[in-house]
Structure formats: structure tokens, C-alpha cells
VMD Tcl script that builds the backbone (N, CA, C; Angstrom):
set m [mol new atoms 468]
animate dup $m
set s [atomselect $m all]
$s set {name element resname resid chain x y z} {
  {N N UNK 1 A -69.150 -31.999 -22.735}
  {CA C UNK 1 A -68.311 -30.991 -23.334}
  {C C UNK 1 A -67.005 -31.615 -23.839}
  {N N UNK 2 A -66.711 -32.330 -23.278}
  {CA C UNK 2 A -65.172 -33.434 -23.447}
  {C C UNK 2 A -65.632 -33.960 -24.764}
  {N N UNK 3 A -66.509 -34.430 -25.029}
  {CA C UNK 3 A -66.776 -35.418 -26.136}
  {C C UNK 3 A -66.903 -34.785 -27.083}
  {N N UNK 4 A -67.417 -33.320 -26.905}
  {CA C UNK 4 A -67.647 -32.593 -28.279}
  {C C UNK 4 A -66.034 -31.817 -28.628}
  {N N UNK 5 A -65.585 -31.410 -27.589}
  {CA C UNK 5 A -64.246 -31.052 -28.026}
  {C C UNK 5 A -63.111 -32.110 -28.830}
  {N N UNK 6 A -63.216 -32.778 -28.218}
  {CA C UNK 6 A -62.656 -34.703 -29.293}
  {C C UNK 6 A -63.031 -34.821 -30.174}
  {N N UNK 7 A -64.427 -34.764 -30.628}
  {CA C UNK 7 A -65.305 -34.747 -31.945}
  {C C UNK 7 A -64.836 -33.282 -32.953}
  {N N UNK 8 A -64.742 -32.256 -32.060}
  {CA C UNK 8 A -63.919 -31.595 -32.682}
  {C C UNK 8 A -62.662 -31.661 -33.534}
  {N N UNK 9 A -62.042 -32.133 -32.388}
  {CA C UNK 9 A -60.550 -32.273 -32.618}
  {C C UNK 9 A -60.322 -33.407 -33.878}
  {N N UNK 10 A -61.316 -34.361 -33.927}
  {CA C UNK 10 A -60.927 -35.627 -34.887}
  {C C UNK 10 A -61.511 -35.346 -35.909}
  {N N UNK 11 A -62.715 -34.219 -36.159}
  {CA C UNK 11 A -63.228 -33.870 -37.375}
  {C C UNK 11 A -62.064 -32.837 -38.003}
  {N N UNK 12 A -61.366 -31.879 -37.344}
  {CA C UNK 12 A -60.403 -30.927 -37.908}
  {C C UNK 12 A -59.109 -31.569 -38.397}
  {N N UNK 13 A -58.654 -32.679 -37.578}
  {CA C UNK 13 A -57.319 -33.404 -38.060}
  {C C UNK 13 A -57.689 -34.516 -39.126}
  {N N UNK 14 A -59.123 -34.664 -39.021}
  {CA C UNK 14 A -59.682 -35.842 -40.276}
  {C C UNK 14 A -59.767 -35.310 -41.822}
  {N N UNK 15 A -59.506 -33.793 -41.436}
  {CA C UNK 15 A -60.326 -32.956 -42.802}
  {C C UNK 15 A -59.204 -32.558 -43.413}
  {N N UNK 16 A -57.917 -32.495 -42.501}
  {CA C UNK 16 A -56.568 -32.271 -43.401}
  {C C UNK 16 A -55.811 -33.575 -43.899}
  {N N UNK 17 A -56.069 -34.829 -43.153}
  {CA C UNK 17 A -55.473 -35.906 -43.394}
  {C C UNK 17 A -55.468 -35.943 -44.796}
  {N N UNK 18 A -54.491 -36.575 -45.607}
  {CA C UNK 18 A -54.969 -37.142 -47.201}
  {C C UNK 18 A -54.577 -35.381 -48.194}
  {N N UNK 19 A -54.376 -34.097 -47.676}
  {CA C UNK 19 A -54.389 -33.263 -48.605}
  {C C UNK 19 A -53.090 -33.175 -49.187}
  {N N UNK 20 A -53.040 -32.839 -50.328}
  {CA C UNK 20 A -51.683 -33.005 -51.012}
  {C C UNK 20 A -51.037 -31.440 -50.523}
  {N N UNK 21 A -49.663 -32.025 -50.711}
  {CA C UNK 21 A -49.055 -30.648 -50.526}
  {C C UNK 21 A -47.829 -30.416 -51.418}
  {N N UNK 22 A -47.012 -29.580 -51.910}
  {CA C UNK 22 A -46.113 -29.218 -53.127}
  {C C UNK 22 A -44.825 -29.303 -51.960}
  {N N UNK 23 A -43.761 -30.600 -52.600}
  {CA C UNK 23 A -42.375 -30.456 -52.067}
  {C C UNK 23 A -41.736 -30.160 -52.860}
  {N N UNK 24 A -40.736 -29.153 -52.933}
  {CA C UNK 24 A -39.717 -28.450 -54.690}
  {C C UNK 24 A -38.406 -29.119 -54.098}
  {N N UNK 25 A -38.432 -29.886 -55.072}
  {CA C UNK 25 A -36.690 -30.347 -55.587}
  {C C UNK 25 A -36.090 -29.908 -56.467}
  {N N UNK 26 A -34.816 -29.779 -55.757}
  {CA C UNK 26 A -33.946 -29.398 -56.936}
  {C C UNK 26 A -33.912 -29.726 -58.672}
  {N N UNK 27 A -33.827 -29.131 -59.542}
  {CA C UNK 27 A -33.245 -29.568 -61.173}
  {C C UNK 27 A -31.869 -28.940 -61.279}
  {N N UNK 28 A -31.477 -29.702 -61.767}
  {CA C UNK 28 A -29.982 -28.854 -62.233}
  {C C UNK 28 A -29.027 -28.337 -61.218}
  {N N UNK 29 A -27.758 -27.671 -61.921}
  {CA C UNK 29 A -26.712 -27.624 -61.126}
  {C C UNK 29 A -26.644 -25.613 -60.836}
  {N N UNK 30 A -27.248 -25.175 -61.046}
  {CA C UNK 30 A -27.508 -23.226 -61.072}
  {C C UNK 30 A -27.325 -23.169 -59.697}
  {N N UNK 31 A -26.888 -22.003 -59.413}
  {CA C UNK 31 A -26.982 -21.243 -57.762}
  {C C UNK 31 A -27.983 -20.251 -58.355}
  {N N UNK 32 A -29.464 -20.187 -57.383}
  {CA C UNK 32 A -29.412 -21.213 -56.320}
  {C C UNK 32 A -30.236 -22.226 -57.165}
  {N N UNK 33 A -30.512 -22.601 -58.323}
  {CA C UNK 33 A -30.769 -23.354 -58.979}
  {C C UNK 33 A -32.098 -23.620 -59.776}
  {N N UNK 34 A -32.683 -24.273 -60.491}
  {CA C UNK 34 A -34.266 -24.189 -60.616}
  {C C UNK 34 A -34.378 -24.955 -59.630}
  {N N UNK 35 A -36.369 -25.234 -59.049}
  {CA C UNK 35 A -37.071 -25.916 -58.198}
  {C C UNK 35 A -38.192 -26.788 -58.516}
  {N N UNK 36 A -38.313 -28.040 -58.545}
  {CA C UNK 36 A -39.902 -28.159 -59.183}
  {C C UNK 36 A -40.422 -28.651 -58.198}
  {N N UNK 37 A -41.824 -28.280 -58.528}
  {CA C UNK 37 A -42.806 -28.885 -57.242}
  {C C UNK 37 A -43.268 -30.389 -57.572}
  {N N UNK 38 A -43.174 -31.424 -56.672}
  {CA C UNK 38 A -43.988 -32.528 -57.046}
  {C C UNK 38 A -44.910 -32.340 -55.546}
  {N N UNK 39 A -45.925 -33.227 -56.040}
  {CA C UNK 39 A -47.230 -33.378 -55.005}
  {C C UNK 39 A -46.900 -34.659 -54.148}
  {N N UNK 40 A -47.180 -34.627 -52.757}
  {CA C UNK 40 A -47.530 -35.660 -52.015}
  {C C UNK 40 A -48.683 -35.608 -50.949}
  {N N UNK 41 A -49.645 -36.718 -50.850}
  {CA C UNK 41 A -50.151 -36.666 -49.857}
  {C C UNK 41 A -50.253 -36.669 -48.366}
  {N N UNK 42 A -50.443 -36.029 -47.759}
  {CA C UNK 42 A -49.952 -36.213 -46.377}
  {C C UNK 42 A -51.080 -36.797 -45.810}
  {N N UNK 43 A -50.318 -37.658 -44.651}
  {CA C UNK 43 A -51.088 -38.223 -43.825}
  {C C UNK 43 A -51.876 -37.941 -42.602}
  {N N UNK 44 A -51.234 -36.744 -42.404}
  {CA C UNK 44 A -51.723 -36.202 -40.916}
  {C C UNK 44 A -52.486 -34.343 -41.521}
  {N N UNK 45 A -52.475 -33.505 -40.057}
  {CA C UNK 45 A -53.354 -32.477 -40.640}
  {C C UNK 45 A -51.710 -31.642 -40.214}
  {N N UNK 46 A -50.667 -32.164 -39.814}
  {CA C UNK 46 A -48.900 -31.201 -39.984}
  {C C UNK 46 A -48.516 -31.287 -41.529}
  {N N UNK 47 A -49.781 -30.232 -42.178}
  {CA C UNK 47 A -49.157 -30.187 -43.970}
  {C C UNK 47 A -47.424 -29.602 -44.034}
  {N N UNK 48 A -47.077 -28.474 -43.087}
  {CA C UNK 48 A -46.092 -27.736 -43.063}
  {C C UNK 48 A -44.845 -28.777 -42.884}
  {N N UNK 49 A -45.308 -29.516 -41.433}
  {CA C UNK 49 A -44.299 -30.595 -41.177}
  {C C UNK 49 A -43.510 -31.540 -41.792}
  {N N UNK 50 A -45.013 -32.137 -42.538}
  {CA C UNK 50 A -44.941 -33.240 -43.549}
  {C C UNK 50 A -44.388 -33.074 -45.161}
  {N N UNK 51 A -44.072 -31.735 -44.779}
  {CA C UNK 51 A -43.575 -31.256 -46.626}
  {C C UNK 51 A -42.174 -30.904 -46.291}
  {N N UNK 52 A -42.121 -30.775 -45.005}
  {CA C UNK 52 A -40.209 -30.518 -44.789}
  {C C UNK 52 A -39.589 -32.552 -44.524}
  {N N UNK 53 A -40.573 -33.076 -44.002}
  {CA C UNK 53 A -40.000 -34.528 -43.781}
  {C C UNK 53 A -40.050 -35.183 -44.959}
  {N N UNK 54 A -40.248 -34.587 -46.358}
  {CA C UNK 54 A -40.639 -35.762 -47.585}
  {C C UNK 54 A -39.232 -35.066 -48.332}
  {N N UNK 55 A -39.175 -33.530 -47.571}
  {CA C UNK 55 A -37.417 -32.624 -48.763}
  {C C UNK 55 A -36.544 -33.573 -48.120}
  {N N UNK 56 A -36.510 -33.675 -47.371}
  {CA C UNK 56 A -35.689 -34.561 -46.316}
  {C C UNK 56 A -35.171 -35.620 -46.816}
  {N N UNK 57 A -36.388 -36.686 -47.055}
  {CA C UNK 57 A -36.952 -37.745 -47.768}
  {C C UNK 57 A -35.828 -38.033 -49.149}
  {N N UNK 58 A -36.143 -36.946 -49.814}
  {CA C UNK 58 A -35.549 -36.924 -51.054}
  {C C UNK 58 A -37.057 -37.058 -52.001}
  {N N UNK 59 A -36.393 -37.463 -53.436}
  {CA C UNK 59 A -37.449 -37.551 -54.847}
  {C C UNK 59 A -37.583 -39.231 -54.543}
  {N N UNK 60 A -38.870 -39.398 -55.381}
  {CA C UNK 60 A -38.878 -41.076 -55.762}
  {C C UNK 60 A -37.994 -41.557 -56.499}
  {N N UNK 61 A -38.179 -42.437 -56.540}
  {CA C UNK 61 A -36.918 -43.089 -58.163}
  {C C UNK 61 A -37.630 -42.875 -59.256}
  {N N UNK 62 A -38.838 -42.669 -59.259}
  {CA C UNK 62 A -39.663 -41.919 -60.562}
  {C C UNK 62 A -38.983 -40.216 -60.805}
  {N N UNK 63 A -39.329 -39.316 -59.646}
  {CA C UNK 63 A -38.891 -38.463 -59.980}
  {C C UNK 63 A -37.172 -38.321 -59.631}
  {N N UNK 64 A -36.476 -39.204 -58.986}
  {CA C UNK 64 A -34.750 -39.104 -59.944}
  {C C UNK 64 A -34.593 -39.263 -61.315}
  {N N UNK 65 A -35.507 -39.940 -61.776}
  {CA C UNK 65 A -34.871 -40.287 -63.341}
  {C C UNK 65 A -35.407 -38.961 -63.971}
  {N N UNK 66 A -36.167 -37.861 -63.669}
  {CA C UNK 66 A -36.468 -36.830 -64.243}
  {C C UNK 66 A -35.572 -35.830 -63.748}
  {N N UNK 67 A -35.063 -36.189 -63.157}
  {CA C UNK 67 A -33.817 -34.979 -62.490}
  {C C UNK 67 A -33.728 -34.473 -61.481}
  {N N UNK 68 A -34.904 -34.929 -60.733}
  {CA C UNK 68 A -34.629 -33.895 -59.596}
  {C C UNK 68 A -34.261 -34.841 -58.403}
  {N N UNK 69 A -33.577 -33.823 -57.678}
  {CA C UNK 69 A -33.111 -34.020 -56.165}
  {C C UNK 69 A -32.759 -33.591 -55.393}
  {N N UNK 70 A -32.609 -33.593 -54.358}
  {CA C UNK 70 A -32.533 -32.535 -52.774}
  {C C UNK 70 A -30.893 -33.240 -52.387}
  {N N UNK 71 A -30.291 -32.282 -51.987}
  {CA C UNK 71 A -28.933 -31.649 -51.303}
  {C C UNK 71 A -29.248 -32.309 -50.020}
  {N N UNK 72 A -30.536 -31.575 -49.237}
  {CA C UNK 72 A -30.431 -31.745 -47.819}
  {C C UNK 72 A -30.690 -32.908 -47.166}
  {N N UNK 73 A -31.368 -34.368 -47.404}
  {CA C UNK 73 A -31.119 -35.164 -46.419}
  {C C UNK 73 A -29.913 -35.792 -46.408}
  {N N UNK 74 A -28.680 -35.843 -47.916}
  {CA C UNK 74 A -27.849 -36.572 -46.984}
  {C C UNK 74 A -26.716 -35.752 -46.318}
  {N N UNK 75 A -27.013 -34.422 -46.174}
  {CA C UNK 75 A -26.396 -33.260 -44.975}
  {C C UNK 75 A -26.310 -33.470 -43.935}
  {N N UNK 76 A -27.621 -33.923 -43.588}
  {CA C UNK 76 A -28.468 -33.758 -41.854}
  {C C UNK 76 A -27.338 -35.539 -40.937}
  {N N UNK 77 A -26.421 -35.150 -40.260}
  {CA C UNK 77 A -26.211 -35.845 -39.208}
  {C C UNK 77 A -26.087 -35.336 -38.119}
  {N N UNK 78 A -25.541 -36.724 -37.392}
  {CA C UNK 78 A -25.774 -36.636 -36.005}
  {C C UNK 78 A -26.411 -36.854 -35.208}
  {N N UNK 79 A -26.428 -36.559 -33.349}
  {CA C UNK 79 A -27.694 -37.068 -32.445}
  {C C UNK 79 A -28.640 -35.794 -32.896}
  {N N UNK 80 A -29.594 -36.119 -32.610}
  {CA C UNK 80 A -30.929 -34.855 -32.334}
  {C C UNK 80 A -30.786 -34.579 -30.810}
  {N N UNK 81 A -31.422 -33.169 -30.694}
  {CA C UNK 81 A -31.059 -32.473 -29.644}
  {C C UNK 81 A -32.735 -32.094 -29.397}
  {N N UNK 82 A -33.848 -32.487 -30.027}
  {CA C UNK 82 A -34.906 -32.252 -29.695}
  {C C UNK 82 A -35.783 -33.639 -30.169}
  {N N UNK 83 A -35.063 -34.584 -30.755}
  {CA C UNK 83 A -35.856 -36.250 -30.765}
  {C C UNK 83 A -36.167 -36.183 -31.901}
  {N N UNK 84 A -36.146 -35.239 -32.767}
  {CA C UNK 84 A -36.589 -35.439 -34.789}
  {C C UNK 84 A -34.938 -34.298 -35.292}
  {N N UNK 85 A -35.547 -34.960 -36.649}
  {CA C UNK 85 A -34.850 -33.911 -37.147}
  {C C UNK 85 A -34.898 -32.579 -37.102}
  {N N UNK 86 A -36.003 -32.212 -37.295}
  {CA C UNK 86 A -36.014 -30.524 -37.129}
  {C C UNK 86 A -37.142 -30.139 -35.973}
  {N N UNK 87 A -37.525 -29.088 -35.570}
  {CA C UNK 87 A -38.703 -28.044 -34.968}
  {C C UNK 87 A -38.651 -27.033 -36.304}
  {N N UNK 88 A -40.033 -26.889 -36.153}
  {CA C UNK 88 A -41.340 -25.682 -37.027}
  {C C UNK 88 A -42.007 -25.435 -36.126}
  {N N UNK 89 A -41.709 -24.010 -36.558}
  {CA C UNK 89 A -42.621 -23.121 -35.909}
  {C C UNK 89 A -43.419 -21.971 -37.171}
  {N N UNK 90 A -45.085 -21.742 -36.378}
  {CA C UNK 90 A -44.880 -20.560 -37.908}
  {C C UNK 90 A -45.450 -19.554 -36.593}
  {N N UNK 91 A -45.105 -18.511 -36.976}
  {CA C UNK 91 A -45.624 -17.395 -35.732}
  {C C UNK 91 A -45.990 -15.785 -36.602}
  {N N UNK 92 A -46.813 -15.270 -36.335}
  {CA C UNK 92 A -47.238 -14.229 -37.206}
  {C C UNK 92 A -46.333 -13.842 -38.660}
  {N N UNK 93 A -46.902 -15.042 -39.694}
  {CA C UNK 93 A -45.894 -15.196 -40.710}
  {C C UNK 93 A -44.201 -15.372 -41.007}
  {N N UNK 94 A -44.384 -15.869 -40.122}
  {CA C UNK 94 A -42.361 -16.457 -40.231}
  {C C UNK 94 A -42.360 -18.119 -39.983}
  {N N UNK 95 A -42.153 -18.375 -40.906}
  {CA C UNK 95 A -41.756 -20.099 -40.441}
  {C C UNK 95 A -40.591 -19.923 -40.009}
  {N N UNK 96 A -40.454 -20.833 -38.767}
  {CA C UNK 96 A -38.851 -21.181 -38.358}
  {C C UNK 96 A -38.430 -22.435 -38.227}
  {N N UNK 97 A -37.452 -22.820 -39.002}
  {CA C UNK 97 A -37.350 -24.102 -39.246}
  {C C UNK 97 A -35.928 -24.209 -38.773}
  {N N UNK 98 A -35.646 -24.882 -37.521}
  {CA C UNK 98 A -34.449 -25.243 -36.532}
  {C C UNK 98 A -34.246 -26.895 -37.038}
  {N N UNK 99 A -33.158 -27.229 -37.626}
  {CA C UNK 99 A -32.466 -27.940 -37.650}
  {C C UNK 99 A -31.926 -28.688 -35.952}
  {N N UNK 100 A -32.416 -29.769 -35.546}
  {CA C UNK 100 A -32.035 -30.473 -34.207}
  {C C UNK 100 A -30.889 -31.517 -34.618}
  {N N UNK 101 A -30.578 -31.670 -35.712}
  {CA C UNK 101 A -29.144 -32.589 -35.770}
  {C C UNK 101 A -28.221 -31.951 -37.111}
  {N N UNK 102 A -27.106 -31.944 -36.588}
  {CA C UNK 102 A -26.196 -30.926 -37.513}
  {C C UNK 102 A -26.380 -31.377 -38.996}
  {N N UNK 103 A -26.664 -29.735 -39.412}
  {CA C UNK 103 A -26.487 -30.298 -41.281}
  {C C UNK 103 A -25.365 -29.692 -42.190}
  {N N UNK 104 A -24.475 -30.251 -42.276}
  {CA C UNK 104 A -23.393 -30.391 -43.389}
  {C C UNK 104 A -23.716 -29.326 -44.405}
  {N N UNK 105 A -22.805 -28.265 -44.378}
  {CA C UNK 105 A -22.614 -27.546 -45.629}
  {C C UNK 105 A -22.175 -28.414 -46.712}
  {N N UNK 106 A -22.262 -28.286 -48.045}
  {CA C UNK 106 A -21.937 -29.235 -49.154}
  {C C UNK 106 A -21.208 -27.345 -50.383}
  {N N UNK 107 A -21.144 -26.856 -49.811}
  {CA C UNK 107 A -20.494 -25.793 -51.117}
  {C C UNK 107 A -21.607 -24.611 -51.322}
  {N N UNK 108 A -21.271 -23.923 -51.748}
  {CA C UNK 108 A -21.639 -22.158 -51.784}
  {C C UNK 108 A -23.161 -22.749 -52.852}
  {N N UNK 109 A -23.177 -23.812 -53.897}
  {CA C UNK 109 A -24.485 -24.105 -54.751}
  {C C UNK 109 A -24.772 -25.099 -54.067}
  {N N UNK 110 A -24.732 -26.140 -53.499}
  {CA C UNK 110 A -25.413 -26.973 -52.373}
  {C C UNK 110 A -26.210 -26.632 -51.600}
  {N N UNK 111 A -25.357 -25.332 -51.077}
  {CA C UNK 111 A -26.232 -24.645 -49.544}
  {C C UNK 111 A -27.140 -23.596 -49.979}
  {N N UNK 112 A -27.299 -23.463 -51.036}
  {CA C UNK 112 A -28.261 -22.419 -52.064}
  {C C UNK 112 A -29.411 -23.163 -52.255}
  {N N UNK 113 A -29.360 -24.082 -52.492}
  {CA C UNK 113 A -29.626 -25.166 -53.719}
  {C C UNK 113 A -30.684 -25.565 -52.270}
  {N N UNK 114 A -29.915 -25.671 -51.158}
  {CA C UNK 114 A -31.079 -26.208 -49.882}
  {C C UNK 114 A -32.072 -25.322 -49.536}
  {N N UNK 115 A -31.550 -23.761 -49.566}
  {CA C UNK 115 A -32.264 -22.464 -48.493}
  {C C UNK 115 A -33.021 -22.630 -49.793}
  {N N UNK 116 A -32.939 -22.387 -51.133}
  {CA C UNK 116 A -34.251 -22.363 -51.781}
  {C C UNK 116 A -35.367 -23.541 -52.454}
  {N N UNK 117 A -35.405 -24.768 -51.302}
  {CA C UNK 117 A -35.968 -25.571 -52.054}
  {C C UNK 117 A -36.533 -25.784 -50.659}
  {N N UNK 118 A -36.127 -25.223 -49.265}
  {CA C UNK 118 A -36.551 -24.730 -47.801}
  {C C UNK 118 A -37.600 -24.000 -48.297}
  {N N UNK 119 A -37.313 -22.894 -48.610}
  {CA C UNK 119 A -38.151 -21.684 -48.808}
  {C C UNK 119 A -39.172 -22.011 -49.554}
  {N N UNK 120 A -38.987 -22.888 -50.967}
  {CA C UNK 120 A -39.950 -22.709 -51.584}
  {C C UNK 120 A -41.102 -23.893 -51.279}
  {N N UNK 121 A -40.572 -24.637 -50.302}
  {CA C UNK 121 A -41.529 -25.763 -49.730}
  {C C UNK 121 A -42.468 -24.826 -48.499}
  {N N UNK 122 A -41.907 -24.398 -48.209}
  {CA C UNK 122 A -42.597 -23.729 -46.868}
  {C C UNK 122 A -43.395 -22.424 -47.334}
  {N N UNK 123 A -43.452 -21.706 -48.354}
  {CA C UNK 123 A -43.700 -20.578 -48.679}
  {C C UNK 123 A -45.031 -21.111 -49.797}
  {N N UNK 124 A -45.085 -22.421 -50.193}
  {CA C UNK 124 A -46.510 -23.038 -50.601}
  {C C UNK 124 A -47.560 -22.605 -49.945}
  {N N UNK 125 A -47.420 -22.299 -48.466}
  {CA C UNK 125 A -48.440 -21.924 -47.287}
  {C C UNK 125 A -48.817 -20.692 -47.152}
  {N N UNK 126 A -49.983 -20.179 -47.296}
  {CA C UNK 126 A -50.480 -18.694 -46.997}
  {C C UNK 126 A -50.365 -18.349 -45.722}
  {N N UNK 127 A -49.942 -18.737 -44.783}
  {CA C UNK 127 A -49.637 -18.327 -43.723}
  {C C UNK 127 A -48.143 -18.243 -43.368}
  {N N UNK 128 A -47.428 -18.941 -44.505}
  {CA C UNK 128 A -46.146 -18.386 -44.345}
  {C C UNK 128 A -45.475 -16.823 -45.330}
  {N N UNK 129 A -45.288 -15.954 -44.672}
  {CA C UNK 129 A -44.766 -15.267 -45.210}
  {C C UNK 129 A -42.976 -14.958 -45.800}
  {N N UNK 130 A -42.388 -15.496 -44.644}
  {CA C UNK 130 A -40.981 -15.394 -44.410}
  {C C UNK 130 A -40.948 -17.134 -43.917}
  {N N UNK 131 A -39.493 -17.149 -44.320}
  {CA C UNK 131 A -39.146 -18.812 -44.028}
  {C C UNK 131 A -37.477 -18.360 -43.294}
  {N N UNK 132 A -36.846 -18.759 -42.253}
  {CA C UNK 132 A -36.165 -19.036 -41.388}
  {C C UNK 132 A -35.554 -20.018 -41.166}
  {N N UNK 133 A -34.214 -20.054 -41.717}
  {CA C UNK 133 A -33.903 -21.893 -41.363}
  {C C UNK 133 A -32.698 -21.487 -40.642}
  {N N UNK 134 A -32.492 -22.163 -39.586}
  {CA C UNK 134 A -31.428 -22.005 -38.497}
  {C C UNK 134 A -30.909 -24.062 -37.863}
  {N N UNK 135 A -29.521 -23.662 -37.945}
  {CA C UNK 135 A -28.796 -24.763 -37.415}
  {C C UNK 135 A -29.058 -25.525 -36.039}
  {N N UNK 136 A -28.415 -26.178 -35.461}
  {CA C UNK 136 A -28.915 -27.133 -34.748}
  {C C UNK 136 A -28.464 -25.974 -33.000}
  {N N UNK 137 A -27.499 -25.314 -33.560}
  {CA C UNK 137 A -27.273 -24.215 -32.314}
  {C C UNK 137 A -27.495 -22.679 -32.413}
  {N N UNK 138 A -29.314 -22.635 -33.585}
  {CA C UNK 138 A -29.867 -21.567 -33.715}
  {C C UNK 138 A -29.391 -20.781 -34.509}
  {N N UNK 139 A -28.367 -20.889 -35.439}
  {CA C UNK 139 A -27.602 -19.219 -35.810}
  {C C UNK 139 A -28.205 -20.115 -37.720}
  {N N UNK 140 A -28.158 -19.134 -38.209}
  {CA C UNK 140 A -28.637 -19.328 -39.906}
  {C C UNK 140 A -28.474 -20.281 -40.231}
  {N N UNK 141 A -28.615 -21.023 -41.289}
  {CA C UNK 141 A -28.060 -22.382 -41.566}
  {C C UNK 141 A -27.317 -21.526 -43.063}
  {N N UNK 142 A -26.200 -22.238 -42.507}
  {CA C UNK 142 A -24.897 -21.961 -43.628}
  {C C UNK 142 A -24.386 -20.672 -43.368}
  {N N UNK 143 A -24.808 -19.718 -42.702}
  {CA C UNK 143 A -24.531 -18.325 -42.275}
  {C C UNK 143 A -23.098 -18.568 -41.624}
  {N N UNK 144 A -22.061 -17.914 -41.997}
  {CA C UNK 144 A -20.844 -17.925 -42.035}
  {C C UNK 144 A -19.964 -16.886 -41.137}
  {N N UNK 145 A -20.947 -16.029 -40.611}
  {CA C UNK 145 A -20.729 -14.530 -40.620}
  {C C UNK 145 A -20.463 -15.028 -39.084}
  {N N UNK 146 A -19.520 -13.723 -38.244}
  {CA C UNK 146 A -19.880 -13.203 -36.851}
  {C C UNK 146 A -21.115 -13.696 -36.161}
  {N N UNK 147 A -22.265 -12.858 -36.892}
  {CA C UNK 147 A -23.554 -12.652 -35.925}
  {C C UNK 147 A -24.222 -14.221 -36.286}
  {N N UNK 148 A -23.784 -14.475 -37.449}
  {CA C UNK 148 A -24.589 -15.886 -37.959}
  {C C UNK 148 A -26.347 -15.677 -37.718}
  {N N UNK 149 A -26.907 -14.178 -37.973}
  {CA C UNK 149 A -28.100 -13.316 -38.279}
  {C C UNK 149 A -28.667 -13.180 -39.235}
  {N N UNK 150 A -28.342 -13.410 -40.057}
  {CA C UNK 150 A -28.422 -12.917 -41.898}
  {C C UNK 150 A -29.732 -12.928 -42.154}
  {N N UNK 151 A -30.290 -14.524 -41.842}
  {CA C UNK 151 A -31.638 -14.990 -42.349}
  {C C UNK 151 A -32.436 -14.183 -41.197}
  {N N UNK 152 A -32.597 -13.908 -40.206}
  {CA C UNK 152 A -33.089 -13.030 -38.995}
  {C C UNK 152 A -33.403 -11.629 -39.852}
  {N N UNK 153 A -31.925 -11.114 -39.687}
  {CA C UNK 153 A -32.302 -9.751 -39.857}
  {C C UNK 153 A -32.424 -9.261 -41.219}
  {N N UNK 154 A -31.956 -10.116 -42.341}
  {CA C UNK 154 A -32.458 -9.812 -44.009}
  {C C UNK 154 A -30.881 -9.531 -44.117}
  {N N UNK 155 A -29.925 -9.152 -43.508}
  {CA C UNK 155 A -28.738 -8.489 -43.530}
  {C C UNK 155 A -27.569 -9.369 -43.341}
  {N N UNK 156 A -26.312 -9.433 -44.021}
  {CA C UNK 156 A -24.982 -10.220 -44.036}
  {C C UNK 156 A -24.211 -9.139 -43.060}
}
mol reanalyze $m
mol bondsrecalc $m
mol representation Tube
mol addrep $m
């Protein structure tokens, strides 16, 4: 029974290895800006994971010279408080994407420019319905407010 559950397990993580998945980078300077998708392959069967670690990443130097580029990896400092940069979670359609090392606001179109190139990486997924991005001490990322809720409850 052990052996078939393993055989399991290495046929299901073998069958996602290699599938491409859509990371959107930024174009241009707009709040919250355009997005384009480029393709990468991932290596493992964490498609969700592996498409937030390539925004991270940034564009190639192929796709900088076409314009695009991401705000958010050079935001993200500091120690990690969970050993990576972020935790994902997706739970009856909500991705939650917790930031584990502090990320740097960069300006009112920076921090736009991140939540929708978050969103639109994570929202590639039919099982994501809603996308959630929260700071390294849980409250919204960039949420400014009191409750620091916004992205939670839909509400400022």
C-alpha cells in the first residue's frame, strides 16, 4: 500500500512538473497600471507558488527591454519570520498570500502597481477566486487604515 501511495504521489507531482504558468508584469507608469502576462515553466507541481517566486524574480533582460517590470522584489526586506519569502495559502477560493519579510511601500502607483500584478498572477488559477495579500504582521499589504482590513473585508 506504501508503494502505491508513492507511485501515486510521484505520478501527480510528475504530471505538473514542466507546466507553464502566466506571471503579469508591470508596463508602464498608470495606477494601477497595465499587466502583461509572460509564460514560465515551472519546475515543481507548486504552479501557485512558483508564479509568486518568478513576480518576485522580476522580468528577464529579454522581457526588460520590452518594458516590463515588477515593483515588488526590490520592496521585500529583511529577516523572514517563516524561512521564505512569503506563505500561500488557497482555501475555499481565497488565495492568501502573507508576506514573511517586510515589504517596502514605494508610493500610492508602486503599491498599486504590486496588488495588481499579485492579483493578476494568482487569479490565472481556477481555484482562485479572491487574492489576499497581507504584510509580514498579517494586516493588508499597504493598508494604511486603523483596522489595516481592507483586502479582508472588501472595505477601507
Amino acid at each position: 500500500m506504501k508503494q502505491l501511495l508513492m507511485a501515486t504521489v510521484l505520478v501527480l507531482s510528475t504530471a505538473q512538473a514542466g507546466q507553464e504558468v502566466k506571471v503579469y508584469f508591470s508596463k508602464g507608469d498608470g495606477i494601477p497600471g497595465k499587466v502583461v502576462a509572460v509564460t514560465r515553466q515551472a519546475p515543481h507541481g507548486g504552479l501557485a507558488r512558483f508564479s509568486i517566486e518568478q513576480l518576485i524574480a522580476g522580468p528577464t533582460k529579454a522581457e526588460k527591454r520590452r518594458g516590463l517590470y515588477s515593483d515588488l522584489g526590490g520592496q521585500i526586506r529583511g529577516r523572514s519570520d517563516c524561512g521564505a519569502d512569503f506563505s500561500l495559502k488557497i482555501r475555499r477560493g481565497t488565495a492568501t498570500l502573507r508576506f514573511c519579510r517586510t515589504v517596502w511601500g514605494s508610493g500610492v502607483g508602486g503599491d498599486a502597481r504590486i496588488l495588481r500584478t499579485i492579483e493578476a498572477t494568482l487569479r490565472q488559477f481556477s481555484s482562485v477566486k479572491k487574492v489576499v495579500a497581507l504584510n509580514k504582521d498579517g494586516r493588508c499589504l499597504f493598508d494604511e487604515t486603523d483596522a489595516g482590513t481592507s483586502c479582508i473585508t472588501g472595505h477601507e
